[in-house]
Structures are given as structure tokens and as C-alpha cells.
C-alpha atoms as a printed R data frame, in Angstrom:
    type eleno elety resid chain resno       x       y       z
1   ATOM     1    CA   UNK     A     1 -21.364 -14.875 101.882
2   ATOM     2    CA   UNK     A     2 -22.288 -12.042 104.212
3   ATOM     3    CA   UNK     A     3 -25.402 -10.388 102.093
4   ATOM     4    CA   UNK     A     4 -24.243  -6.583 103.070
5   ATOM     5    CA   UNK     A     5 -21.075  -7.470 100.519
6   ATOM     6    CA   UNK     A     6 -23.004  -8.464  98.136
7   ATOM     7    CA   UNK     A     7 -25.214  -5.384  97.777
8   ATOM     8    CA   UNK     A     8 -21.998  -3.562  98.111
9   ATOM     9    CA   UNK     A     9 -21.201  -5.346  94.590
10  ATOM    10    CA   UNK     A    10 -24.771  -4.713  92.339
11  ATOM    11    CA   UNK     A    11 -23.338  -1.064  91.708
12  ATOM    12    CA   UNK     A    12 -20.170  -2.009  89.660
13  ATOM    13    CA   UNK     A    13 -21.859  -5.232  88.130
14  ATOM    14    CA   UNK     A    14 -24.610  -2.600  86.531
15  ATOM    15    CA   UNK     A    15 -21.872  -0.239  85.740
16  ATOM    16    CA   UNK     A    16 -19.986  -2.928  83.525
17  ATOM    17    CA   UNK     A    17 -23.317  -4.279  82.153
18  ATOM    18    CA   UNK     A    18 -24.207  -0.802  81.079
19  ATOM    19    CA   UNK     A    19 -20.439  -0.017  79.381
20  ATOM    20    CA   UNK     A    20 -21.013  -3.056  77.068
21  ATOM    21    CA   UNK     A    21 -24.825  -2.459  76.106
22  ATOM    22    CA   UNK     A    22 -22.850   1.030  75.170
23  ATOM    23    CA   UNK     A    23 -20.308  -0.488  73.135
24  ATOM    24    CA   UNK     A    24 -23.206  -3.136  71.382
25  ATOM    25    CA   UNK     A    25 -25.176   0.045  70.453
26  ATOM    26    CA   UNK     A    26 -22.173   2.218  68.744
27  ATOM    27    CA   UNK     A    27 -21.286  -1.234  66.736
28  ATOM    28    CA   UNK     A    28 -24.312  -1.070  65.006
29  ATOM    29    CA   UNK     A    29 -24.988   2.512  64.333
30  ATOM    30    CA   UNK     A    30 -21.615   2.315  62.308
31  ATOM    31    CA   UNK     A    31 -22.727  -0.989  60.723
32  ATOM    32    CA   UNK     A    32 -25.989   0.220  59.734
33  ATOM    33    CA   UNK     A    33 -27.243   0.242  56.092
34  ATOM    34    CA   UNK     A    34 -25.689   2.622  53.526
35  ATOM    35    CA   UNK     A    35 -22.470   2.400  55.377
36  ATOM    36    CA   UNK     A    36 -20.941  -0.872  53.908
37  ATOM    37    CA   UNK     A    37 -17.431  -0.659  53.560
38  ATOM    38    CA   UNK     A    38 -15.862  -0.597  50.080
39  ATOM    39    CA   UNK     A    39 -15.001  -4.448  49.745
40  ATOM    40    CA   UNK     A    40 -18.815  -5.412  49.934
41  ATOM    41    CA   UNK     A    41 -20.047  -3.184  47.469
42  ATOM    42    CA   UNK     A    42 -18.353  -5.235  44.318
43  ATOM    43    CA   UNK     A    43 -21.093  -7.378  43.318
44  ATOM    44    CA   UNK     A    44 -20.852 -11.381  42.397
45  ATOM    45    CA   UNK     A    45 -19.451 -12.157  39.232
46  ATOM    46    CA   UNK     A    46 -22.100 -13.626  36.555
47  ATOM    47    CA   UNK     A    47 -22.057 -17.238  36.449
48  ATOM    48    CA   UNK     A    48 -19.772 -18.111  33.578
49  ATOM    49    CA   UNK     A    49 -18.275 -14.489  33.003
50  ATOM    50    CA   UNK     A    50 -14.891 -14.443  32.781
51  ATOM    51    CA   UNK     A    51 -12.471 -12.050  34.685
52  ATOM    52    CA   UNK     A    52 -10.407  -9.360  32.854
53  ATOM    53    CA   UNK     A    53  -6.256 -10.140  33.036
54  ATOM    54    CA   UNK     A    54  -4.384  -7.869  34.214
55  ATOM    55    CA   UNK     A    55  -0.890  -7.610  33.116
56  ATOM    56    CA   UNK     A    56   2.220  -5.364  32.682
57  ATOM    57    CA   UNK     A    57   3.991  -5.097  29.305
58  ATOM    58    CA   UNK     A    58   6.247  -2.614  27.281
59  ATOM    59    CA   UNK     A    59   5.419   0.071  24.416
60  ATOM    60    CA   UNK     A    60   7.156  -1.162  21.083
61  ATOM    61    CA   UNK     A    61   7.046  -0.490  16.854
62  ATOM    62    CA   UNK     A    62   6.252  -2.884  14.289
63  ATOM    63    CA   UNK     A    63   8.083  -4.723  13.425
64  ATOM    64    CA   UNK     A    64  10.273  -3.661  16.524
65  ATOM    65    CA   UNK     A    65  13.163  -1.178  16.892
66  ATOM    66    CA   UNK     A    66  16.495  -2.549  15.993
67  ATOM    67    CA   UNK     A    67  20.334  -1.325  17.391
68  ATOM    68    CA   UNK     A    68  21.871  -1.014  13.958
69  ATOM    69    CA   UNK     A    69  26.158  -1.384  13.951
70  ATOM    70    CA   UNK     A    70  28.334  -0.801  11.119
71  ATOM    71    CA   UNK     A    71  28.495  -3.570   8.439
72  ATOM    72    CA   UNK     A    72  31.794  -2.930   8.075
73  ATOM    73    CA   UNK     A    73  35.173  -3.382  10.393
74  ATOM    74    CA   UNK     A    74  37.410   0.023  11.522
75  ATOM    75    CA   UNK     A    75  36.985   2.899  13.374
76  ATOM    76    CA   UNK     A    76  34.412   5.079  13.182
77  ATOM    77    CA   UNK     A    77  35.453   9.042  11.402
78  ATOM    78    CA   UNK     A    78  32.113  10.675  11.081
79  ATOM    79    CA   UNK     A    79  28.641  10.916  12.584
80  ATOM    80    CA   UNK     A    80  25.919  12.241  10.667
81  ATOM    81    CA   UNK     A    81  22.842  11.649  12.768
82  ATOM    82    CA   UNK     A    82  21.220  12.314  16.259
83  ATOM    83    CA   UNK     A    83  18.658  11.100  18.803
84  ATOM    84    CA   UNK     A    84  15.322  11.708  17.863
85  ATOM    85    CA   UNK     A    85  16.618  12.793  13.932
86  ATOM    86    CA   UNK     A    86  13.994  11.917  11.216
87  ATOM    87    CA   UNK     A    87  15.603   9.697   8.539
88  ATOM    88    CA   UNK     A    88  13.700   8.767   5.188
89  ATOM    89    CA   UNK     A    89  15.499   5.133   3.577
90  ATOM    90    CA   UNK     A    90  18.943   5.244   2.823
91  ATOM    91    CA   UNK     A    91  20.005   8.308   4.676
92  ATOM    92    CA   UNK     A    92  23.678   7.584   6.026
93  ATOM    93    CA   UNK     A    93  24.051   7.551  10.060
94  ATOM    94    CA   UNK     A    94  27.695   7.004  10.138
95  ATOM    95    CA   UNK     A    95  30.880   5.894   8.613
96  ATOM    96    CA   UNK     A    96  33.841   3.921   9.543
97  ATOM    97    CA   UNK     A    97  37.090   4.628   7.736
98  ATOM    98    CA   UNK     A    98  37.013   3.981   4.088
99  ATOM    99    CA   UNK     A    99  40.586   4.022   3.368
100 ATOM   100    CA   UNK     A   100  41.600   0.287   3.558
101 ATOM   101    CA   UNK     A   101  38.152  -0.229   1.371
102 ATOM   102    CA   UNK     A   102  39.271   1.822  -1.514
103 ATOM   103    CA   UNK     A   103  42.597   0.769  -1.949
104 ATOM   104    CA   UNK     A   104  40.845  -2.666  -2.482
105 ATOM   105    CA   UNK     A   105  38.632  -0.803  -4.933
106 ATOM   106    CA   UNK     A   106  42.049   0.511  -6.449
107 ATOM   107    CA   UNK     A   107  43.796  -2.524  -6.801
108 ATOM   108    CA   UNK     A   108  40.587  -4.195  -8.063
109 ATOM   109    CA   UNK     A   109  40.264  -1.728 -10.802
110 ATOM   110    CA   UNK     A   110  44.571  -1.825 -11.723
111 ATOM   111    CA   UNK     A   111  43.499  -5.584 -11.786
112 ATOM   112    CA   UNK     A   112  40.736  -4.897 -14.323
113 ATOM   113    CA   UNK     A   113  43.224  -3.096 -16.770
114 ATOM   114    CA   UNK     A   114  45.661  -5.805 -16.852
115 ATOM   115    CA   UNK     A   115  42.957  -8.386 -17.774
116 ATOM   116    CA   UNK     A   116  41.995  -5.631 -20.280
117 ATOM   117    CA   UNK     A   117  45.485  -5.462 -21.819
118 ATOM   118    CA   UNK     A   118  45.790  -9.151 -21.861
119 ATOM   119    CA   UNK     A   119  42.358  -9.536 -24.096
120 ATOM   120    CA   UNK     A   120  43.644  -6.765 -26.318
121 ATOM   121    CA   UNK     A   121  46.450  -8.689 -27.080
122 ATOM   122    CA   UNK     A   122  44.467 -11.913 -27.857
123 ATOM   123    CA   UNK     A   123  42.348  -9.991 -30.131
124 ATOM   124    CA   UNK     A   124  45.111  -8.428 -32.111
125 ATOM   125    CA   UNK     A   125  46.665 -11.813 -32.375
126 ATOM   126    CA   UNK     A   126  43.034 -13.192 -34.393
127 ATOM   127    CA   UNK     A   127  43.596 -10.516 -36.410
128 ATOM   128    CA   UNK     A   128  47.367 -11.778 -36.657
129 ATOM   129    CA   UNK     A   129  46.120 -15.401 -36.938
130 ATOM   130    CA   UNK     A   130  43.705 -14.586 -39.878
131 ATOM   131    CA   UNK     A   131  46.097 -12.779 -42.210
132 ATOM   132    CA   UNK     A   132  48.445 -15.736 -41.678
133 ATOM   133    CA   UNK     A   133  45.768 -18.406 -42.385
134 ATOM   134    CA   UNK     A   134  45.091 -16.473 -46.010
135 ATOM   135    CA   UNK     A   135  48.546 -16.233 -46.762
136 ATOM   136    CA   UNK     A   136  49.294 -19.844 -46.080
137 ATOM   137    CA   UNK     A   137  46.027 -20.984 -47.506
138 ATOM   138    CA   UNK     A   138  47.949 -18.953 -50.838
139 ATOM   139    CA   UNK     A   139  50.745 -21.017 -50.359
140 ATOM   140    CA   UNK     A   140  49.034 -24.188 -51.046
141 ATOM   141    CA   UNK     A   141  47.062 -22.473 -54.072
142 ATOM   142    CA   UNK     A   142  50.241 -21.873 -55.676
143 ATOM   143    CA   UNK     A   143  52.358 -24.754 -54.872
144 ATOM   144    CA   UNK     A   144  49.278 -26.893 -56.102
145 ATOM   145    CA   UNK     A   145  49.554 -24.810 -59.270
146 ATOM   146    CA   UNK     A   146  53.215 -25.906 -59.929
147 ATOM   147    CA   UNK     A   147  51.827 -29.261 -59.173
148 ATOM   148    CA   UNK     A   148  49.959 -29.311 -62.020
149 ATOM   149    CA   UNK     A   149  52.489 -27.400 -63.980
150 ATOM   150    CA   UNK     A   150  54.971 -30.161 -63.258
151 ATOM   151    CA   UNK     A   151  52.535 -32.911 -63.860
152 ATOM   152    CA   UNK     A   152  51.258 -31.633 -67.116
153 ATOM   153    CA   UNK     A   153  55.205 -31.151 -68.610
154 ATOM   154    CA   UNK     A   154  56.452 -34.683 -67.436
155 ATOM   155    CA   UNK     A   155  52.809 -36.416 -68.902
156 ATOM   156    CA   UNK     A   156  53.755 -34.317 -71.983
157 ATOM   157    CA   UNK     A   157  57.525 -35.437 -72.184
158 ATOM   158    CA   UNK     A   158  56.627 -38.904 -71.014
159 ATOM   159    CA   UNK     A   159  54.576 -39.436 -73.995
160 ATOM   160    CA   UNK     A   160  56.956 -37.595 -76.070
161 ATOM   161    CA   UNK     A   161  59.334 -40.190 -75.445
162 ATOM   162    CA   UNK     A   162  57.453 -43.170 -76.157
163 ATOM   163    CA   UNK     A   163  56.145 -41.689 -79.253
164 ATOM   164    CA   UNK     A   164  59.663 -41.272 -80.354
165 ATOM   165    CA   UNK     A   165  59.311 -38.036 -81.362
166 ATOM   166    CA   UNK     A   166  62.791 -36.681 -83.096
167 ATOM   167    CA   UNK     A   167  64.704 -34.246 -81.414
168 ATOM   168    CA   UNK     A   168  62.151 -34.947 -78.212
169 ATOM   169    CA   UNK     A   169  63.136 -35.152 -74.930
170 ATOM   170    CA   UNK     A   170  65.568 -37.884 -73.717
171 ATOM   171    CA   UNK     A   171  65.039 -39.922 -71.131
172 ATOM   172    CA   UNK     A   172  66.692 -38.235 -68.813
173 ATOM   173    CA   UNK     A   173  64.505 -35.125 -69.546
174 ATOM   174    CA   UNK     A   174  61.613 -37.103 -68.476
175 ATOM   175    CA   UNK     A   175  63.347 -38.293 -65.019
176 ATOM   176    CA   UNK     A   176  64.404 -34.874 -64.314
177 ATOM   177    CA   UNK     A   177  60.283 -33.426 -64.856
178 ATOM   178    CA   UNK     A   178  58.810 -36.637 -62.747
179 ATOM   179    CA   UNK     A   179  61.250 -35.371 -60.044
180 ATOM   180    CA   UNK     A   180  59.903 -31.861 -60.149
181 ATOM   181    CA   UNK     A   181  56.848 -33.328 -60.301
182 ATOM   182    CA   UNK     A   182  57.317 -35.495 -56.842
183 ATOM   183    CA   UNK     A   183  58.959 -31.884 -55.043
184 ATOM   184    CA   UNK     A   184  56.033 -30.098 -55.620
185 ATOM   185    CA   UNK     A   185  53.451 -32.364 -54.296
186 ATOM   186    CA   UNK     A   186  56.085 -32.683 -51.375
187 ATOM   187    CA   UNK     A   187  55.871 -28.732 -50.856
188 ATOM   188    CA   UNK     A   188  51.928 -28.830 -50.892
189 ATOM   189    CA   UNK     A   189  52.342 -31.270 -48.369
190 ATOM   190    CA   UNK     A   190  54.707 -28.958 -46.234
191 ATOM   191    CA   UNK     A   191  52.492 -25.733 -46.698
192 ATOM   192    CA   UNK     A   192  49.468 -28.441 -45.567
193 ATOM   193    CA   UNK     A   193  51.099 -29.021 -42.871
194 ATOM   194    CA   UNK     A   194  51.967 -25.266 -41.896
195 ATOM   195    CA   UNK     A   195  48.320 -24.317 -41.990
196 ATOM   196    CA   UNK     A   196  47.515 -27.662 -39.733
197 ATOM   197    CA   UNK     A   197  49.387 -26.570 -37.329
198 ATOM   198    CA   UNK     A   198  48.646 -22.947 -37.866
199 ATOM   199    CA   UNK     A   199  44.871 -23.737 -37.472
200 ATOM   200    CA   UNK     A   200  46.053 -25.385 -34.144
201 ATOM   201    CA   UNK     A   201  47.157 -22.174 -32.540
202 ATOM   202    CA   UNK     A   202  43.927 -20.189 -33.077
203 ATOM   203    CA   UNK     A   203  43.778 -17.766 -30.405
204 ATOM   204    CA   UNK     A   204  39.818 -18.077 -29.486
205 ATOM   205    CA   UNK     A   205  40.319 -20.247 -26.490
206 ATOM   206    CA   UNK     A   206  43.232 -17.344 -25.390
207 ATOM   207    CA   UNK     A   207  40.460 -14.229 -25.956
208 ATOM   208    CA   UNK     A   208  37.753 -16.480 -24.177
209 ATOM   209    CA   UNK     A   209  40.134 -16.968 -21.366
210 ATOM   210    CA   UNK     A   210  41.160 -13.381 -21.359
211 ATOM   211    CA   UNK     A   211  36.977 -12.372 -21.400
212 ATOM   212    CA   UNK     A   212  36.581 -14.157 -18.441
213 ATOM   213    CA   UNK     A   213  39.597 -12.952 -16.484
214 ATOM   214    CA   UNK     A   214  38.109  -9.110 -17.475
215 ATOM   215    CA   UNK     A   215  34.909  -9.860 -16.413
216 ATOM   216    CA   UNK     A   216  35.775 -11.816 -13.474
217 ATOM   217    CA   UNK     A   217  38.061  -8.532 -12.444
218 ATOM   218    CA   UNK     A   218  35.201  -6.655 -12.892
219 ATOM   219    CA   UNK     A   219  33.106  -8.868 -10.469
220 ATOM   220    CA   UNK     A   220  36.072  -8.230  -7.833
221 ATOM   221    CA   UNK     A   221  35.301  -4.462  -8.916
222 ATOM   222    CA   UNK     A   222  31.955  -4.648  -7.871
223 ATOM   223    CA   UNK     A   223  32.213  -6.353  -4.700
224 ATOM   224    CA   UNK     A   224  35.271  -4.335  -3.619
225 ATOM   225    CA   UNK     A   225  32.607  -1.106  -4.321
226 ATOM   226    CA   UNK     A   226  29.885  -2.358  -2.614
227 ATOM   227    CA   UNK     A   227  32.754  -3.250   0.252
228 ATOM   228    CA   UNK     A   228  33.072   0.284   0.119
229 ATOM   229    CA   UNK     A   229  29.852   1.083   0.322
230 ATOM   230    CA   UNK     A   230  29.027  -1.017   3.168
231 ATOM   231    CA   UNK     A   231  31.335   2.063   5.133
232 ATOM   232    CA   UNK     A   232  28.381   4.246   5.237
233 ATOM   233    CA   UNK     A   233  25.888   2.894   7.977
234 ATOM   234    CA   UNK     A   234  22.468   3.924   6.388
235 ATOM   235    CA   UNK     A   235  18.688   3.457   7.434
236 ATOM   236    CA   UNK     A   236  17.098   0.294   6.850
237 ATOM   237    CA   UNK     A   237  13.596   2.864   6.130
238 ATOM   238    CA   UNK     A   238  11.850   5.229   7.142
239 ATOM   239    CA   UNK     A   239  12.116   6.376  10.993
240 ATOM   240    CA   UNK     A   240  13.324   7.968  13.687
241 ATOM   241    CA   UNK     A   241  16.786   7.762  15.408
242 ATOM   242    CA   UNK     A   242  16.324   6.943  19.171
243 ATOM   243    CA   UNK     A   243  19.706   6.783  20.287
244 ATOM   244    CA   UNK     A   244  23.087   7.762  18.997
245 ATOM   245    CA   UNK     A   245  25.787   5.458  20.564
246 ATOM   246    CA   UNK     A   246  28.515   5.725  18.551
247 ATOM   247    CA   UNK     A   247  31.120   8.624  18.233
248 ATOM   248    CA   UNK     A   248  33.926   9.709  15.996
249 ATOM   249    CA   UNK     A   249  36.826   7.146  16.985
250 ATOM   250    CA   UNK     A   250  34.264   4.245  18.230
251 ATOM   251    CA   UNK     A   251  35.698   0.934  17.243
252 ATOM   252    CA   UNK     A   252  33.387  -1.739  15.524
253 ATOM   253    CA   UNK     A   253  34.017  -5.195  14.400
254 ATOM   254    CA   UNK     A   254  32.963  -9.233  14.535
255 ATOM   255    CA   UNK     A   255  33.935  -8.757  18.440
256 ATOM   256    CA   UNK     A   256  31.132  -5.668  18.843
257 ATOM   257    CA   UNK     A   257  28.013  -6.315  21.200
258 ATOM   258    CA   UNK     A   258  26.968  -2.661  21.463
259 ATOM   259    CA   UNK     A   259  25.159  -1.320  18.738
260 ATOM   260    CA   UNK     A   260  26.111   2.157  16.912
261 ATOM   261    CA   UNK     A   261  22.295   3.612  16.856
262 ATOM   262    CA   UNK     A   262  19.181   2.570  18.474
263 ATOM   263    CA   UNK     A   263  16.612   3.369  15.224
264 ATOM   264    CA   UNK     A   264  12.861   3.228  15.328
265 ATOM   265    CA   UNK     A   265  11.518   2.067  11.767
266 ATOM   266    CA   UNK     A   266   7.973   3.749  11.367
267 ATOM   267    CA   UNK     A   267   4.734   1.609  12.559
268 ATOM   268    CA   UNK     A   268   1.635   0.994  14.350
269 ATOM   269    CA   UNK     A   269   2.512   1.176  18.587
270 ATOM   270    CA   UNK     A   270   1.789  -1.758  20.142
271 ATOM   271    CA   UNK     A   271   2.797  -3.249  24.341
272 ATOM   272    CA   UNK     A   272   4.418  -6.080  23.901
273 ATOM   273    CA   UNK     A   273   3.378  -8.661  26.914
274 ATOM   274    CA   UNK     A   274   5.116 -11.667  28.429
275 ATOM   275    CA   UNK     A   275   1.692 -13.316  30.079
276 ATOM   276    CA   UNK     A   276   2.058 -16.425  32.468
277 ATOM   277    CA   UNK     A   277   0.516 -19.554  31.513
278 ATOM   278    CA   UNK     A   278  -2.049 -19.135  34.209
279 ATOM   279    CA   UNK     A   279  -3.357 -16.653  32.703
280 ATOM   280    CA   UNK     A   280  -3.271 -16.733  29.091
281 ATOM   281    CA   UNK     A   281  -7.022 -18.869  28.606
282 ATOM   282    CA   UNK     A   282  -8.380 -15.342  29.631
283 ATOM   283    CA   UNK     A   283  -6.683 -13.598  26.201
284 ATOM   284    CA   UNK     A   284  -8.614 -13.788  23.285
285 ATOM   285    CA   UNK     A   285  -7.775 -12.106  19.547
286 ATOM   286    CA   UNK     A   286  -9.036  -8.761  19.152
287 ATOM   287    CA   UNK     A   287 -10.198  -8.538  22.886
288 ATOM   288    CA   UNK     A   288 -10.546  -4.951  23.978
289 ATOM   289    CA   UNK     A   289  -7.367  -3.670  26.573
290 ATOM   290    CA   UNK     A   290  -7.205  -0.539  28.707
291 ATOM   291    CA   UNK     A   291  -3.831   0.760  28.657
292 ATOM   292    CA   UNK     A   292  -2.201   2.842  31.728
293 ATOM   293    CA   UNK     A   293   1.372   4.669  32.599
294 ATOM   294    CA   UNK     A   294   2.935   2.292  35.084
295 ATOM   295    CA   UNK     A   295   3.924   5.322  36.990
296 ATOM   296    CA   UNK     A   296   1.013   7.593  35.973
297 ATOM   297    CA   UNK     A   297  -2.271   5.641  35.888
298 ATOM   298    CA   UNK     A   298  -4.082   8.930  34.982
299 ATOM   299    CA   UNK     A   299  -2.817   8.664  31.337
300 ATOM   300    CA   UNK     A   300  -4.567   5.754  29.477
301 ATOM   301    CA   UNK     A   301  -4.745   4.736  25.825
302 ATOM   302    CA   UNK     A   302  -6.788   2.088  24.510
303 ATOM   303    CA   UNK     A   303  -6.350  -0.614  22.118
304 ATOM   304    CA   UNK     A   304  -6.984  -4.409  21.384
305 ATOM   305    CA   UNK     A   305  -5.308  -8.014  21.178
306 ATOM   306    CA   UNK     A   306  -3.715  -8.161  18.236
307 ATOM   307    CA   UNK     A   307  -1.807 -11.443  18.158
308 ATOM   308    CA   UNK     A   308  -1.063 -13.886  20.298
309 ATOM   309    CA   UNK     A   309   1.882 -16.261  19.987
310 ATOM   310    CA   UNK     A   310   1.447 -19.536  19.017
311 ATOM   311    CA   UNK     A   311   4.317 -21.428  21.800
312 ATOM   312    CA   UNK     A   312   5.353 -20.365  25.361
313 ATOM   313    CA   UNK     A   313   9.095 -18.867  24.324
314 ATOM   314    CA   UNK     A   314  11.271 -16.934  26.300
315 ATOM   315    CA   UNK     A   315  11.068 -13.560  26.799
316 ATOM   316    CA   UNK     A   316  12.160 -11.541  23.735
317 ATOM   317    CA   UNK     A   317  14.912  -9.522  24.050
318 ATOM   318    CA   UNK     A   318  16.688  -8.874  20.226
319 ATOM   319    CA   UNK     A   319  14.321  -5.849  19.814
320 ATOM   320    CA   UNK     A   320  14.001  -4.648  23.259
321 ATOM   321    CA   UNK     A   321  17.310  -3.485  23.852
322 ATOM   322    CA   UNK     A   322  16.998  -3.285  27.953
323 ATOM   323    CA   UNK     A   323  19.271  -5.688  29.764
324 ATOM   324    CA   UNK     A   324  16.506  -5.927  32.024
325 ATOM   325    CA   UNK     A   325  14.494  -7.753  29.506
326 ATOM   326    CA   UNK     A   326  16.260 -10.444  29.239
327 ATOM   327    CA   UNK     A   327  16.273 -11.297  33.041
328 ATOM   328    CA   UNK     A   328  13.403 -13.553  32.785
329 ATOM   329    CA   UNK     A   329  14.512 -17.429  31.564
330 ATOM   330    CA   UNK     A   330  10.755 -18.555  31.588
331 ATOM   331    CA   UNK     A   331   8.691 -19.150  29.199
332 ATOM   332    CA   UNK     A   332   5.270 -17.124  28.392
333 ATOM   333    CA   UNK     A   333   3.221 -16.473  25.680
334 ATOM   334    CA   UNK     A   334   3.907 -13.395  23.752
335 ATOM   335    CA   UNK     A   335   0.590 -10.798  23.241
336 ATOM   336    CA   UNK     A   336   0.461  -7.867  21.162
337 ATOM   337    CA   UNK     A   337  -1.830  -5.338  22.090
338 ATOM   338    CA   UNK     A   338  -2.391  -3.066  19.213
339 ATOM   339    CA   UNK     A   339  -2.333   0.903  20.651
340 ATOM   340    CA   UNK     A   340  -5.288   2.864  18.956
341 ATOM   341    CA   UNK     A   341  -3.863   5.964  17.367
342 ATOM   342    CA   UNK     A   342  -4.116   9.522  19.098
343 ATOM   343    CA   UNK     A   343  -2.593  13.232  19.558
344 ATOM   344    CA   UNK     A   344  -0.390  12.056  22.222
345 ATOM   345    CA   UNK     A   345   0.754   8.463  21.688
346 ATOM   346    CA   UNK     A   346   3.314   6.783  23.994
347 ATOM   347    CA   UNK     A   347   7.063   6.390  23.812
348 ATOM   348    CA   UNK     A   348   8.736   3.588  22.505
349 ATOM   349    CA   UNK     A   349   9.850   1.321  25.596
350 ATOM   350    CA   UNK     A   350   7.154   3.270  28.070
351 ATOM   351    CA   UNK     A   351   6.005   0.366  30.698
352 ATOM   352    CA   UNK     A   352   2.293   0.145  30.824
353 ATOM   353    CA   UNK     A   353  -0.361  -1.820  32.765
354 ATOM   354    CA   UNK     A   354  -2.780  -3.292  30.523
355 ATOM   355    CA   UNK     A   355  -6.690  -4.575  31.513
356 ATOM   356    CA   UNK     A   356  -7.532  -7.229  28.742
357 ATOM   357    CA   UNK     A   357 -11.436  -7.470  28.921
358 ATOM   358    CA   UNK     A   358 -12.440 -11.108  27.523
């Protein structure tokens, strides 16, 4: 190679040599101790410490809130309740039309007054029955009287006779008394016979019969009124009304999916967690959780593992009354993280993040 080209070269193979020793140098002034980036500054985890599980769950009530419909078929006529209301135990919500319910109680209670009638008249008749047993039962005194009326003149005549006592009684005298005789034990036998078959036709088994047809009506009574009742949707307890879903005219029955309130019974909060099987080894009773808005990590709560399922189920959906709840089909273990009490607790059915700390 001609050597004056090659000297013509040296310039631009120093310039390049001199552009990377530049680049070398800023590389490591920004690499330079004290400047780590973010990801290096998490120190190793302890041998044998175990990570905190992170996880996503829902805010719930214990025992869990409930969509509460009518227990009884027809059309809803009155609504006495709205969302967020108060409600103490037996406060009524709503009521479906009564009408077909108390004519039931009506004819129930017409029912009632019949069997009522009916055991009146079996009573009367004991009363009935028991004069006519002492009046027969005076029958037989007295025809057992002539009896022995009859019995003592034909002995008396009889004896007469064969004593051949003058101007006694002839024998036909005696024939005539043994005949009167015979007809009055024959008439004690009749009047026995009346108050057999009068004893026979006592009218106890007709006033126990009766008393249970009352009573029974009554029964019929009571279950057509609690029927009734059974109208009036009322609180289960104590709580608060979430949502009102129902309206005057709303038609409920067996066919019904869609309940007529959404009701909160009072209790502790608590998030309610579907966790993976991957990582439920890392949850532990009473373990202490950090509890965060999904949307707003900012506000936090705090609380601890309160129960833990004892099988891998699918996820719960009866209490939770989202559709989107019920998406899931596999199973995980249920965790309850208990929400420690404060002046501004979450809502019902807020999503949260949750950091379980073994």
C-alpha cells in the first residue's frame, strides 16, 4: 500500500478511537455509585422468609348481605322502604296483595264456626243422652217393682190354694197372677234392653269427633293467618337497606330470580378472597393484611386473616349479588380478612387489593 495513504488515514482512525473512549467515560459516570437504579436497591430475601401474597378480593358483612323476595305469590301494592333506610327486626319492606290471603283467612274462620256449631250440638245431645239414661234407668226400677209385686201375690195365692183355704183363690186366680208375674219380668227385660241400646248411642265419640274438627279448623285458622302474614316482606334483623328493587305493581312468584331488596344485616366488614391454589401455603390464620381501594391505593384499612376455608369450592356467589361473581368456574380457597374498625370504613361490595404478610 502506498505509505502517503496510509498517513492520510491515522487522522480519522484517532478520531473514532477518541468518540468511543468518550462514550466508555459517560457510561460510567452515570453508573457510578449512589446512582443504582430502583430494581437493585430491593435487597435479598432472608433465607427461609416467606413472601407476602398479594391478592384482590371484595368488601362484604357477616354473615353476608342477602337479596330478600317476597315469601308470598302476587303483585306487589306497597313499598315501605328505601336504599340506604335503617331497619331494626321485623320492620316491613313491602307487601304483595293480601286479598286472595284473607279470604282464605275468611273462609278458614266460617269453617271454624261450623265445626263450632256441630260440637254444640253433640254437647247438648250428652245432656239429652243423660236425662234419657235416668229416666230409663227409672223404668227398670219400677217395672222391677211390679216384678216383685206380681211375684209376691201369685207366691201368696199359690200357697193359698194348696192350703185350701175357703173362699181362697181358685185356680184360675193363681194362673192369671203367674201370668202377670211372667209380663213383668218380660217388661224389665224390654226397658233392659232400651237402656242397652241407649248406652250404645252415647254421644262422646260424636263431641270428640266434633273437638277435633274445631280444633283442626282452628289449625287451618292459623296457617291461613300466618299465610297472611307472610304478605308483608319484613327484615330478617337489624340493618341497612342497600337496594330497593321492587316497585308498586312488581310481580313475584316460584318463577322470580330477581330479588325485591338487596339488605345488609349488621356485622363486622370483612374482603372476601377467592386465592389460587398456588398461593394459598403463604395464608396463615390471623396473619396481618394491608388493605387498598382498587382504584384509589391512597385509601388503606388494615385488618387480619380471619378464616380460611377448609376445601377449594367455587367462587361464592349467593351473597355477592354481582353477575360478575359468578364468572369464575374454578375452584379456590375462600379467605376472610377481618377489616379493623374505623371513622371511615368501606362500602359493602368495594374491590380492594389486599397484602397478606405471613
Amino acid at each position: 500500500m502506498d505509505p502517503t495513504l496510509r498517513w492520510t488515514r491515522l487522522p480519522w482512525i484517532a478520531g473514532v478511537l477518541l468518540l468511543v473512549a468518550s462514550l466508555i467515560g459517560a457510561t460510567q459516570v452515570m453508573n457510578r455509585p449512589g446512582e443504582t437504579p430502583p430494581a437493585a436497591k430491593v435487597p435479598p430475601a432472608s433465607p427461609g422468609a416467606a413472601a407476602p401474597v398479594y391478592c384482590q378480593g371484595r368488601v362484604d358483612v357477616t354473615p353476608g348481605y342477602v337479596g330478600l323476595m317476597p315469601l308470598q305469590s302476587g303483585a306487589v301494592v306497597s313499598v315501605a322502604c328505601h336504599d340506604g333506610q335503617r331497619v331494626n327486626e321485623g320492620d316491613p319492606l313491602l307487601q304483595v296483595d293480601p286479598k286472595p290471603y284473607e279470604l282464605e283467612v275468611n273462609k278458614a274462620r266460617a269453617a271454624v264456626q261450623i265445626a263450632q256449631a256441630k260440637l254444640d250440638d253433640a254437647r247438648q245431645g250428652l245432656e239429652v243422652y243423660t236425662k234419657n239414661l235416668k229416666a230409663q234407668e227409672e223404668q227398670i226400677r219400677l217395672a222391677k217393682e211390679q216384678v216383685n209385686y206380681a211375684r209376691e201375690w201369685y207366691e201368696r195365692a199359690d200357697q193359698q190354694l194348696k192350703s185350701g183355704v175357703r173362699l181362697g183363690p181358685t185356680e184360675r186366680d193363681v194362673n192369671q197372677l203367674r201370668i202377670q208375674v211372667t209380663l213383668s219380668e218380660a217388661r224389665v227385660a224390654a226397658e233392659e234392653a232400651k237402656l242397652e241400646t241407649l248406652r250404645a248411642s252415647h254421644p262422646a265419640p260424636k263431641i270428640k269427633e266434633a273437638e277435633e274438627q274445631v280444633a283442626y279448623q282452628t289449625r287451618l285458622v292459623d296457617q291461613a293467618k300466618e299465610a297472611l302474614g307472610r304478605c308483608t316482606l319484613k327484615a330478617p334483623r337489624v340493618g341497612t337497606v342497600l337496594r330497593v328493587m321492587a316497585t308498586v305493581g312488581s310481580q313475584y312468584g316460584p318463577q322470580s330470580h330477581q330479588p325485591a331488596v338487596e339488605f345488609a344485616p349488621d356485622g363486622p366488614l370483612v374482603v372476601r378472597i377467592d386465592l389460587d391454589q398456588e398461593y394459598a401455603s403463604g395464608v396463615k390464620l390471623n396473619a396481618v393484611a394491608k388493605i387498598q381501594d382498587e382504584t384509589e391505593p391512597s385509601l388503606v384499612w388494615t385488618g387480619k386473616v380471619a378464616a380460611i376455608a377448609g376445601a377449594y369450592l367455587a367462587p361464592r356467589s349467593a351473597n355477592a349479588l354481582d353477575p360478575a361473581s359468578a364468572a369464575s368456574t374454578g375452584r379456590t380457597l375462600e379467605v376472610i380478612v377481618l377489616i379493623d374498625g374505623g371513622a371511615n370504613p368501606p362500602k359493602i361490595n368495594q374491590r380492594m387489593r389486599v397484602t397478606i404478610t405471613p
